[in-house]
N, C-alpha and C positions, 0 to 999 in steps of 0.2 A: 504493500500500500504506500510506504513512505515513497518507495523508488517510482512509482506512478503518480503521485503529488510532483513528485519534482523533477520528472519526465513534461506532468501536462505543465509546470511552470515553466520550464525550458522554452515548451511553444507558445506561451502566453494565451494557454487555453483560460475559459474562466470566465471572459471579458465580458462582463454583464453591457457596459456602458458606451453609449453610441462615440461619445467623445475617445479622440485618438489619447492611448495610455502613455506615461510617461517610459522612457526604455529605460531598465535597470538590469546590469552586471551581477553575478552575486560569486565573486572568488571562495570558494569555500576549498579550506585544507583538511581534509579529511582526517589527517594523523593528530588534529589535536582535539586536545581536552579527553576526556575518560565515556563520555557516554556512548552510545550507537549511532556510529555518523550517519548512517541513511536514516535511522530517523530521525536525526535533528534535524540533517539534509534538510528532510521531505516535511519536518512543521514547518520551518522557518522558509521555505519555498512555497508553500502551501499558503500562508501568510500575508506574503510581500507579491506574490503574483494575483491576488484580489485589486492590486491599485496598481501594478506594475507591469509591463511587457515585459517578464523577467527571462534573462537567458545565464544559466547554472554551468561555471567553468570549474572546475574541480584542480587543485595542484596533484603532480604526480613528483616521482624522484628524477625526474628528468624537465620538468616543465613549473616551473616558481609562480610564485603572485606575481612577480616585476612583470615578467613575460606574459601574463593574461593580462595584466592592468593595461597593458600596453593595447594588446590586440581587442580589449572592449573599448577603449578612447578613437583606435580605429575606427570602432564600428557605431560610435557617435550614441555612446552608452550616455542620457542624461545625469544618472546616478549610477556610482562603481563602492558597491559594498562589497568589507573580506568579512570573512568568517572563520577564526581561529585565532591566534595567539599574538603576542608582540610582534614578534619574526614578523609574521605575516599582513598583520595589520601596518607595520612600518615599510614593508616592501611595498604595498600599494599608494601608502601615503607619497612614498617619494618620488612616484610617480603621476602624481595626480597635483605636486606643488605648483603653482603657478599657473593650474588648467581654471582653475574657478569651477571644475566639475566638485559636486560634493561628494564625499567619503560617507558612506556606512559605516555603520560597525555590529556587527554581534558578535561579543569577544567569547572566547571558549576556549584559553589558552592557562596558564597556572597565574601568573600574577594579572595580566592584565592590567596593565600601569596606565595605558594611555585613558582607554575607557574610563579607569578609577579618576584619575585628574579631569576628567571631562564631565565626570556625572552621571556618562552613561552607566545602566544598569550591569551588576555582573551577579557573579555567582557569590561574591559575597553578601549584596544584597537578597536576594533570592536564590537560591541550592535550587532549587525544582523550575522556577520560570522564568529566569532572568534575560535567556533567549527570546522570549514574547514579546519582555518588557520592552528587549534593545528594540527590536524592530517595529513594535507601535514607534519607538524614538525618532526610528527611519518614516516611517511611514505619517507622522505628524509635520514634517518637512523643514522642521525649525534648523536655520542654520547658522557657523559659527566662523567667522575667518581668525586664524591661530598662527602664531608664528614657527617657523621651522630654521633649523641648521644646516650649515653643509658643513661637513668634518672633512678632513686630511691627516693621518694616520701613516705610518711607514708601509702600509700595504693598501690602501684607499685614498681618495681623491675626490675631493665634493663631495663624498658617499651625505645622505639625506638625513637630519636626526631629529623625530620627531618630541623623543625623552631627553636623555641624559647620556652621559659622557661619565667614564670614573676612573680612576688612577688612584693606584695603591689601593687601600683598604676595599672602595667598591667593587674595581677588578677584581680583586680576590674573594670577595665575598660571592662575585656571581660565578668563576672558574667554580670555586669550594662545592657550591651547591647541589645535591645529588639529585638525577632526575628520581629516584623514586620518593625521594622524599619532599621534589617541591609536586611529585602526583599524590603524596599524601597531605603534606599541610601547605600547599599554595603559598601566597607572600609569606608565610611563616618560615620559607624555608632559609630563604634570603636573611632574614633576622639570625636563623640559628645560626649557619656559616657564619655570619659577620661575626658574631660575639666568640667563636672558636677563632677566627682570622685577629680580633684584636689584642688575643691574649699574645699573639706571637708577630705584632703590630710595630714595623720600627720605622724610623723617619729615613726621608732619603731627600737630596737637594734638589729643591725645584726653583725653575725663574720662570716667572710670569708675564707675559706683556699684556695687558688690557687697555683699547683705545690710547693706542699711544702712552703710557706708563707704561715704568717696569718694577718688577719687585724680586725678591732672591730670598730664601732660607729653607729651612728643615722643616719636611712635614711627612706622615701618614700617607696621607687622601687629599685628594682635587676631588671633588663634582665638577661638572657644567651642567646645569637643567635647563631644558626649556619649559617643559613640562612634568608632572611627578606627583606621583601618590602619596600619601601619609609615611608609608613604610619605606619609600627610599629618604629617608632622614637629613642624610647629609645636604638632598636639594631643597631642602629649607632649614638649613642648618642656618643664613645667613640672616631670615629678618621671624622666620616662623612661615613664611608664603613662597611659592615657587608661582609665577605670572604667565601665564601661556600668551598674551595678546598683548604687552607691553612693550613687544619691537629690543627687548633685555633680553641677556642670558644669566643665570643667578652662578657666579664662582662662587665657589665656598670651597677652603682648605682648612685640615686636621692635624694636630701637632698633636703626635703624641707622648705619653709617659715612655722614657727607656730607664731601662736599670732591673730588677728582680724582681720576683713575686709581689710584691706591693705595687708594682710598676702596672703590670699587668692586671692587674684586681682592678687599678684606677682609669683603667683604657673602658674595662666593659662598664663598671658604672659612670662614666661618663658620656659612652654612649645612650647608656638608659635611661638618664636624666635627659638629652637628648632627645630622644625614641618619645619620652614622656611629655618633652615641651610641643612638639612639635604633634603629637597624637590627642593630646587633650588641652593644648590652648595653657599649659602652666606657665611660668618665668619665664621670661625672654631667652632664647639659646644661645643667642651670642655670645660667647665667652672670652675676655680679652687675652690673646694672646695663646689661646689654644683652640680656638672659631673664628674662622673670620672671611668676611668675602666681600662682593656687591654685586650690584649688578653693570652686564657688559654689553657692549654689542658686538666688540671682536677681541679673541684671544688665539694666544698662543701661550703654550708651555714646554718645555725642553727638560728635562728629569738628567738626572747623572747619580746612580748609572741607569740607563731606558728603562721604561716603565710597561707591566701590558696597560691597554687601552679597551674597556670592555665600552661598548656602543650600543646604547636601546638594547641590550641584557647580551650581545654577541661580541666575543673575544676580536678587533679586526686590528692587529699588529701595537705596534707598543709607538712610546714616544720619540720625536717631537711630535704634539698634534696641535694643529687650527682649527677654533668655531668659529664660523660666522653667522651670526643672525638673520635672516630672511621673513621681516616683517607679515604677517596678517597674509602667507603664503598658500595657505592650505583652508579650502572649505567640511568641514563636517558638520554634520546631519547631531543636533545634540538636542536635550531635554529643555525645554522650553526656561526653566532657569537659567542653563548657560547661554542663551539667544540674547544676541540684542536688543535693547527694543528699540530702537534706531532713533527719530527724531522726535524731541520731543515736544508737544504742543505748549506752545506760550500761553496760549490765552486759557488752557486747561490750566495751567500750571498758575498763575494768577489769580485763575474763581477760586483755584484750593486754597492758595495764600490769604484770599480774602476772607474766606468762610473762615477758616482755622484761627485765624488770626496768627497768622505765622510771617516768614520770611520767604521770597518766592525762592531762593537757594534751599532753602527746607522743602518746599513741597514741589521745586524739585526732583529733591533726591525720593520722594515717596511716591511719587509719580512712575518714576522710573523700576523704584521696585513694586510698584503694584502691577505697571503696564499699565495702555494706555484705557484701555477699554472698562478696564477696572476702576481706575481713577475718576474716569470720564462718570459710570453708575454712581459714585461714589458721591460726587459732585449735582450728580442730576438728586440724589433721595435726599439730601439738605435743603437743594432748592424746595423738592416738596413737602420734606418738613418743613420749612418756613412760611410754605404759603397757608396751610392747613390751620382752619381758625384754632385758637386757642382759648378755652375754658375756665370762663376769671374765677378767683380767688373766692371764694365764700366768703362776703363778709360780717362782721360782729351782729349782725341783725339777724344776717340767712342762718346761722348757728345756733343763734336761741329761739 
């Protein structure tokens, strides 16, 4: 049944609607995540081909996302969704930067970093439906433009970075990771290696150039983020926030304790106070002189002696590496909270002021987080309270 759902979605059987359907791609990598790929295949085909002319590419060990992204932009796909993991969510995106075509996503991979920093739904939100969730997200049409990197690596060049960048302690913590243990506890896995990688965590000489500065000393770990989940730490190690749409990259460098088992003890809890600021909103992270970063729009780092360079969770050759940033490059399909809400009305934003008795920079800002349409109701049921007679007062006479 699955494989005939996603057989009649292929041909864009289904089509109730006189009106010509939007075309939609859908990459889907079969080898990931743990459940039954023909039936997830075949809900999540079954799904997106009620609104979509949907045509179902599958990866093989011979044939990648990059190379299907490619051949649906050919084929003047409106919307190119993958289905599966970082790897693969990242091979499409960096194919799709710069097109203005929008990215799906229904993630089904172990961490799931980019989905997690975007909002889209995953399986840590939902274990059983979070596949549904993602693709109502497609299928609601709300979009987002995000900024991307292009890295350079001793074995890449331009390669496309939708996450993060890590040297020293992140590299090792993503090498460390076992696959059966990040198919047992997902981003969990990542946290365990790292706190086993810090106990044996030593500094090594990095110089850094950012926009034109340079800087030189002993550290752990570099991040570069562009984007990033709660659990990769170190990309908001610098303010608490990693900014996907700021046209920024967040550096952030780790200095760690060297010397003996006390040394060691004070690398993983300070991680964890870390882990902690950055998971539940505690103390500020920054630590002087053992946290530290900002934001960049171009870097370079050179390590002595070379460093590896793990890239969006994949090992791609060691130091020296270049970020650069590539502004609001990349369109994705996200949940209605991460969407813009694009221009805002003036003369909305003034009745609010008026009514509330506020500052029009205040309603504003509430404006914007209600939406407009929201705002707008918001505004009209004051007006009709106000008009609505009002019920005088009882007085001293009506009483006795």
């Amino acid at each position: 049944a699955a494989a005939a759902a996603a057989a009649a979605a292929a041909n864009g059987d289904g089509a109730t609607s006189s009106a010509p359907m939007k075309r939609a791609t859908l990459i889907y990598n079969p080898v990931a995540g743990q459940e039954n790929p023909a039936t997830i295949l075949g809900d999540i085909a079954l799904k997106l081909s009620e609104h979509y002319q949907l045509t179902v590419l599958q990866t093989k060990p011979d044939v990648g996302p990059e190379e299907l992204a490619k051949q649906a932009l050919k084929e003047k796909a409106d919307v190119i969704i993958a289905s599966g993991g970082d790897g693969t969510v990242g091979a499409v995106a960096g194919v799709l930067v710069g097109t203005g075509v929008p990215l799906g996503i229904v993630p089904r991979g172990t961490a799931n970093a980019f989905s997690v920093a975007l909002g889209i739904p995953t399986h840590l939100d939902d274990p059983s439906g979070f596949q549904n969730a993602a693709a109502d997200v497609i299928l609601a049409g709300h979009t987002k433009d995000v900024d991307t990197a292009l890295v350079t690596t001793s074995e890449v060049t331009d390669y496309p970075m939708i996450l993060l960048l890590g040297i020293g302690y992140e590299a090792e913590m993503c090498d460390a990771a076992d696959r059966d243990l990040k198919n047992a506890l997902g981003p969990l896995a990542y946290v365990i290696s790292g706190a086993q990688k810090l106990l044996t965590a030593s500094n090594f000489n990095a110089t850094v150039h950012v926009d034109g500065e340079t800087a030189e000393g002993e550290v752990a770990a570099i991040t570069v983020a562009n984007a990033a989940p709660p659990f990769s730490v170190l990309a908001h190690g610098h303010t608490g926030e990693c900014i996907y749409d700021d046209g920024k990259l967040e550096a952030i460098g780790y200095v760690a304790e060297e010397g003996g088992v006390t040394s060691k003890v004070k690398n993983v809890v300070n991680m964890a106070r870390l882990f902690s600021g950055v998971m539940f909103g505690d103390d500020p992270v920054q630590k002087e002189g053992q946290i530290f970063g900002g934001r960049y729009s171009d870097i370079k780092i050179e390590c002595e002696p070379p460093q590896k360079v793990v890239l969006d969770g994949e090992l791609l050759g060691t130091t020296p590496v270049t970020a650069r940033v590539i502004p609001n490059s990349l369109r994705v399909l996200v949940p209605p909270t991460a969407a813009p809400h694009g221009e805002v009305d003036a003369e909305l934003v003034h009745k609010l002021a008026e009514q509330e008795g506020i500052a029009d920079e205040v309603a504003e800002v509430v404006v914007e987080k209600l939406g407009a349409e929201t705002a707008a109701k918001v505004v009209d049921d004051i007006e009709t309270a106000e008009d609505m007679p009002v019920v005088a007062p009882a007085t001293e006479e009506q009483k006795q």
